[in-house]
N, C-alpha and C positions, 0 to 999 in steps of 0.2 A: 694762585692758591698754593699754599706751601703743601710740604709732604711729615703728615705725622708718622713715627716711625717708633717701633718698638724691639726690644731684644729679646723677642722671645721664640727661641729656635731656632727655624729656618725663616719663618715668615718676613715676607715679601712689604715693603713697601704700601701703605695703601693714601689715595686721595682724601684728605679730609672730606666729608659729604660723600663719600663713593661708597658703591655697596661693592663690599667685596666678593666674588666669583666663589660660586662654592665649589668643594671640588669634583674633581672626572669621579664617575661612578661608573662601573660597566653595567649591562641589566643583567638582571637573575637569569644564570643559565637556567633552561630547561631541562627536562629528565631525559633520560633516552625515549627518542619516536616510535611508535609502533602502533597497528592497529591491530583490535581484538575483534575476531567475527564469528559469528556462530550462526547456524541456519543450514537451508537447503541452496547450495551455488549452483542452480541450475533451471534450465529454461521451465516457468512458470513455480520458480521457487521464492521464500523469502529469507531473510539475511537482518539477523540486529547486530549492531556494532558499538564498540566505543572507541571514539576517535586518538588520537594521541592527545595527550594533555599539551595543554595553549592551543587547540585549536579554533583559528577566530572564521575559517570559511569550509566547508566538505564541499567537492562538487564528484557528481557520477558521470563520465563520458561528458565533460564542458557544462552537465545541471547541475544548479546547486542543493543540495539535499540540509534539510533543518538539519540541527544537532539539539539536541535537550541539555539544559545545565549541567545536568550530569556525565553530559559528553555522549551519553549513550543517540544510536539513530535507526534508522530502519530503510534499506534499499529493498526492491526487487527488480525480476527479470520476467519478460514478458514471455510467451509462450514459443516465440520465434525469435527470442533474443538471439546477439551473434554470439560467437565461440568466445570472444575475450570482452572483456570494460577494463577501464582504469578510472581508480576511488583518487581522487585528490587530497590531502587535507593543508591547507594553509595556517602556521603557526605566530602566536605574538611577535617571534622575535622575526619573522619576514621568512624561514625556512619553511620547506615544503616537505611534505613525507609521502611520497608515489607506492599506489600497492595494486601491482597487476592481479586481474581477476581472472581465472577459467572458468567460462559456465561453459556446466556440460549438459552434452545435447540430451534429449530423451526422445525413443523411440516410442512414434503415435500411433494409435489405432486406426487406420487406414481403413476404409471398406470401398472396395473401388465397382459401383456400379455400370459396367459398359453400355447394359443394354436399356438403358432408364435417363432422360436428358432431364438435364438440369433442372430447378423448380418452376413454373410456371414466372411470370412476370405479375405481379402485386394489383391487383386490381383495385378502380378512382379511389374508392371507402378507405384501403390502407395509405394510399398517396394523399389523402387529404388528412388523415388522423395522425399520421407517425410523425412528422415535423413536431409539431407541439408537443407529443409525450418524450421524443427523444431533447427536446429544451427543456423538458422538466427535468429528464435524467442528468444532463450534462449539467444543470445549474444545481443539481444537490452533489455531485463528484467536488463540485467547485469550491462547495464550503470546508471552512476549515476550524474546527471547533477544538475547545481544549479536553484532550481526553486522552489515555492512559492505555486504553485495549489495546496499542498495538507491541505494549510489554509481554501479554499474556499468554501463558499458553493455548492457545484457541481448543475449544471442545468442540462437536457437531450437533449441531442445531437439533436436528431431529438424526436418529438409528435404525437403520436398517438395511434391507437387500440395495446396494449401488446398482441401479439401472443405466446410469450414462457416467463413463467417466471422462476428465478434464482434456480436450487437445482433440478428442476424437475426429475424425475429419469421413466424407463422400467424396470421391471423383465420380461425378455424371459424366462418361462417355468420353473422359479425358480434363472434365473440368471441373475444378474442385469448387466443394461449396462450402460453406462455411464452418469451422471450427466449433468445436462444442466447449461453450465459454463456463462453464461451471460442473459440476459434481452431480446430479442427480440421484435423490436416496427415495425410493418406492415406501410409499406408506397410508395407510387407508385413508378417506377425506377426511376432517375434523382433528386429525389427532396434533397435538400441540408443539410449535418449533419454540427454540429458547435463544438467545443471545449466546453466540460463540466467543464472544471475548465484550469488554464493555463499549459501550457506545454513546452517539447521539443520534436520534434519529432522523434523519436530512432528507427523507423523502417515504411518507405513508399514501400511496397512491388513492384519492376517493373516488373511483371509479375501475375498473378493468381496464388494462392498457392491450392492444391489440396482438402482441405478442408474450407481456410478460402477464398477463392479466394481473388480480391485486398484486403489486410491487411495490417491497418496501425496502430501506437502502438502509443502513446503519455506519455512521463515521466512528472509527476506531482510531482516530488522532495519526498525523505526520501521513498524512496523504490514505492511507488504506482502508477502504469501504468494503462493505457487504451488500450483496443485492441478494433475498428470497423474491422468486418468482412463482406463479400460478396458484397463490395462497387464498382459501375461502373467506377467510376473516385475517382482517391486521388486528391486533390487540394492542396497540400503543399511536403514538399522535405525531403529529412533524415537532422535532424541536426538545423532545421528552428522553433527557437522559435513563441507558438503563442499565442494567448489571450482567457482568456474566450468570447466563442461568434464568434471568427473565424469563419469562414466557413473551412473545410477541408477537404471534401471529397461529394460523391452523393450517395444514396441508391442504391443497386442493386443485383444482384442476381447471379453473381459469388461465383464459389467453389462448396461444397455443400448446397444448397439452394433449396428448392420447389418453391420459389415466391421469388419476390423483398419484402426487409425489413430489417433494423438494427439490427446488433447482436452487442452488449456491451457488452464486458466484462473486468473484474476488476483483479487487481492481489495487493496483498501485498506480497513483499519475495514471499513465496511457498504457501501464502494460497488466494486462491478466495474469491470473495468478491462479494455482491447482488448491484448492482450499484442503486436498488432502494431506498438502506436503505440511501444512500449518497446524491440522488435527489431531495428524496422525491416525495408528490406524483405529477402526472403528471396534467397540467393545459394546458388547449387548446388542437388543435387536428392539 
């Protein structure tokens, strides 16, 4: 096959029938890298971000965490997180952008009981009941529903005197027991909790559960949920989107409870979280 040829400029020779090669393009640099963060960096705090532009993977300490179209995301740190993380973000053009984290520690309320041993050990009734309410809890942490609350500034469900707060800890006789996983706000039975930021609802307990008695869960999107505990009435359904400011449930003293009052608590993934650092602090009573 011959070679058709033309004079015009520099152009190259081409095959009759050939397609001719288009030409080298380089890709569209990107902007300068950087990440934007704002939040609380610290054990049982929370953290929204927005990634560097082009980024097509986030991961926290090797997980990978959503990104929203807008780039925008949402990490936190568990209550015992260690002293450092490292944020990853992976870009279009195959660069990477590393942003070492300091979480800082925070000093817990401590109460160390010498002379008082540990809680007793659970007796058959709780060993046969707790399996299946803790599978219901862990299958609503699981769902993952499209939903916007965890842009918001969170408000507090219900106002008043803090009777327990987040991290609190016992040492029985040298051995510690279990951390105090949420916020506790004192408030008479009946009186009405609302929606701290928006949601869906992923778990309206119909019955009393053995320790949280009525327990309701709310997903607030990219992993972060609410659990109200020991509440006399839930006012909303499994499944039933609601708004910041809702009403959703009444104070009360179901499960284990000494007195009527809200028990908040937060979850990211697998790590707790102080629902005051999200709040802020409390106004009105």
């Amino acid at each position: 096959m011959g070679l058709l040829t033309a004079c015009v400029g520099d152009a190259q020779p081409v095959a009759v029938g050939a397609v001719a090669p288009l030409p080298m393009t380089q890709p569209e640099p990107l902007p300068p890298a950087r990440f934007v963060l704002e939040g609380a960096m610290t054990q049982g705090g929370v953290v929204l971000g927005t990634a560097p532009t082009g980024t097509v993977r986030l991961r926290l300490d090797g997980q990978d965490v959503v990104v929203a179209r807008d780039g925008r995301f949402l990490i936190a740190f568990d209550r015992d997180a260690a002293p450092a993380a490292r944020l990853v973000a992976t870009r279009s053009d195959g660069s990477s952008v590393v942003e070492a984290l300091a979480v800082s520690p925070r000093a817990w309320r401590i109460e160390r009981l010498d002379t008082l041993p540990k809680q007793p050990q659970p007796d058959a009734e709780f060993v046969r009941l707790r399996p299946p309410e803790l599978a219901q809890i862990n299958g609503a942490r699981a769902q993952d529903n499209a939903v916007d609350g965890w842009r918001q500034r969170f408000v507090w469900p219900a106002t008043g005197r803090i009777s327990g707060l987040f991290g609190a800890q016992r040492i029985y006789k040298g051995e510690p027991g279990a951390y105090h996983s949420g916020v506790d706000v004192a408030k008479p039975a009946g009186a009405p909790i609302v929606a701290p930021a928006d949601g869906v609802v992923i778990l309206a307990a119909d019955h009393p559960f053995t320790l949280e008695g009525n327990l309701l869960m709310l997903d607030h999107g990219m992993g972060l949920n609410s659990a109200f505990l020991h509440l006399s009435r839930i006012a909303v359904r499994p499944g039933q989107r609601v708004r910041q400011g809702d009403v959703i449930g009444y104070v009360g003293s179901t499960g284990r409870a000494t007195g009527p009052h809200l028990h908040w608590g937060m979850k990211w993934r697998g790590a707790r979280l102080d629902p005051l650092l999200l709040a802020g602090a409390m106004g009105g009573g």
